[in-house]
N, C-alpha and C positions, 0 to 999 in steps of 0.2 A: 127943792133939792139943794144940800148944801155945795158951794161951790168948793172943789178940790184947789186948796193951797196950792202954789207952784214950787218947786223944786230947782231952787239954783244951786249950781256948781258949777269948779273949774277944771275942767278936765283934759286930760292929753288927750289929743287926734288926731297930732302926725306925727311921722318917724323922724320928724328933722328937731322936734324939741322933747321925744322923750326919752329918758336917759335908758341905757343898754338893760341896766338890772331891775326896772319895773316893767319892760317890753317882755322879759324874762317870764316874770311873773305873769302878766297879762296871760301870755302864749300857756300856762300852765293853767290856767283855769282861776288865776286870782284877779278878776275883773275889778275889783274894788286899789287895786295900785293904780289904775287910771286917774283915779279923784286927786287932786292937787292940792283944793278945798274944798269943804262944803260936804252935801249929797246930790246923790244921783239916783235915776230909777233904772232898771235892768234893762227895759230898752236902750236907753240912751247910754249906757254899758256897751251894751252888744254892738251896738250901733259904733260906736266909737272901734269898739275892738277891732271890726271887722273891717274897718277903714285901714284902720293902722298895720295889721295883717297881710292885707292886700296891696300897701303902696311897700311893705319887706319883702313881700314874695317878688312884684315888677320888680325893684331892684337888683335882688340876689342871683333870680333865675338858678342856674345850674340842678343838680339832682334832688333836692328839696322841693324841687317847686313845684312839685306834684301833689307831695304830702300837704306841704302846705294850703296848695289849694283846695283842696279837699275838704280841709283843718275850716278855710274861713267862708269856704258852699257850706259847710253843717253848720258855722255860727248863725249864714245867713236866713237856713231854716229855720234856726230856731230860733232866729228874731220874728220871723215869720207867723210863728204857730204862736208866740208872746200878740202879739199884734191881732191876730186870728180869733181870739180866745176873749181878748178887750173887745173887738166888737162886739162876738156874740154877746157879753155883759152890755155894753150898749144899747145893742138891739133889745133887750131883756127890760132895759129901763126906759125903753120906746126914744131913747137919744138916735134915732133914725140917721139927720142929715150929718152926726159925729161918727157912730157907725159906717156910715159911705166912707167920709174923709177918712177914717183909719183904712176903711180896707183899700184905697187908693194909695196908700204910703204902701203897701206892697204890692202894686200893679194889679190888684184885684178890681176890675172894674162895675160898676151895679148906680142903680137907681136909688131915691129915695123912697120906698116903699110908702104904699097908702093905704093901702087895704092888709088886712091879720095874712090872705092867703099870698102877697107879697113879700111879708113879713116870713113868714114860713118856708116860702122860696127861698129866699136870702138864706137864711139860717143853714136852709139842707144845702146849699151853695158851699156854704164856711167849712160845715160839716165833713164835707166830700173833700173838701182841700186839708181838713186839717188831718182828716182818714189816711188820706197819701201821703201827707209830709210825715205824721209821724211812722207809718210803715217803712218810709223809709231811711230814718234815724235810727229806729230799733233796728231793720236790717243792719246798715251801716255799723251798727254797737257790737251787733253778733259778728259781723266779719270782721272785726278789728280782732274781736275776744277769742275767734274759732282760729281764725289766722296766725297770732301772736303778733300783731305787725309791730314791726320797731316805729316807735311814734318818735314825733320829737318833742322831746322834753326836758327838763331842767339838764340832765344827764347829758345830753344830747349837745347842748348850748356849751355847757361846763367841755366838755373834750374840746369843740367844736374853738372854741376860746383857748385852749391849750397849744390845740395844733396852730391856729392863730399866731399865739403869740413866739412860736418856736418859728414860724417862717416866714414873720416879719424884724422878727428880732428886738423887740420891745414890748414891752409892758402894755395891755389893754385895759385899762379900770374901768368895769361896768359900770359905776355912779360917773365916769366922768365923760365915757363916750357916749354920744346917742345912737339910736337904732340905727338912724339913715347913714350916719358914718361909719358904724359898726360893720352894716350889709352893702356899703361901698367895700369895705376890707376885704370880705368873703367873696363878692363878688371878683376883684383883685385875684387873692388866692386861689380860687376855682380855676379863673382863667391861666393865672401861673403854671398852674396844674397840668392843666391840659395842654398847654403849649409845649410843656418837660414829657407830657404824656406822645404826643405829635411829632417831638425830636427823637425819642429816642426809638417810636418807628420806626421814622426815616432812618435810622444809622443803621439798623438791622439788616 
């Protein structure tokens, strides 16, 4: 079997070194702003995404951080069913104890098969898991679609950065902030918010 070349790149995977307006993109579905140099394969995509996702959501907290995590459980599946899908190909090319080790990178635990009725076990294992996960992506797709949910989006970021910059009173450059300082701001102005929102109770 020919041995698969390896795949190096330099990629962003934390919010403290990537800049505001490729975080942007990322969060829009352009995974390939991640690359710095080089290439990269869609797990290690995903994988980085959802890193970086997950340390903007801890930060920001406030009303987003629901969508958002929502936003990086469904990248998480679908790293998942990416990964799910390499095994069974493994499995397929009798790569047994590679097969394991993938399905261990997503907490699937299993044996090295030895016998075909092993083998077939395994398979309708993957099977059943990748049945549920994708049921419920496709759910997840139809409820966004039937719902009309406000997602967040470029749109979204764009206002979001407007209102920003009107009540901090300065200028925000997405090429020159990074996410992690960017979602210290928001984090700031949320709390601002709500503290104006908690006085002006009290005065009533």
């Amino acid at each position: 079997m020919e041995k698969k070349q390896a795949i190096y790149s330099n990629l962003y995977t934390t919010c403290k070194v990537i800049p505001l307006t490729k975080f942007i993109d990322v969060y829009c579905g352009d995974l390939e702003a991640l690359v710095i140099e080089g290439e990269s394969d869609k797990e290690a995509l995903e994988a980085a995404s959802s890193k970086i996702v997950a340390e903007y959501v801890k930060i920001i907290g406030g009303e987003n951080m629901f969508e958002l995590t929502r936003q990086n459980d469904l990248i998480n599946k679908q790293i998942k069913v990416t990964v799910l899908e390499a095994a069974k190909g493994l499995l397929s090319m009798r790569a047994y104890t590679e097969a394991v080790n993938a399905l261990a990178s997503v907490n699937m635990k299993a044996e090295v098969p030895d016998t075909v009725e092993e083998v077939k076990a395994l398979n309708g294992r993957i099977d059943s898991e990748l049945a549920n996960l994708k049921r419920i992506l496709l759910s997840e797709a139809k409820k966004a679609e039937s719902k009309q949910e406000q997602k967040v989006d470029r749109s979204h970021f764009m206002r979001e950065l407007a209102m920003a910059n009107a009540h901090f009173k300065f200028c925000i450059d997405p090429n020159q902030y990074t996410a992690e300082s960017y979602a210290y701001l928001i984090k700031q102005m949320n709390n601002d918010f709500k503290r104006m929102k908690e006085w002006q109770t009290r005065k009533r």
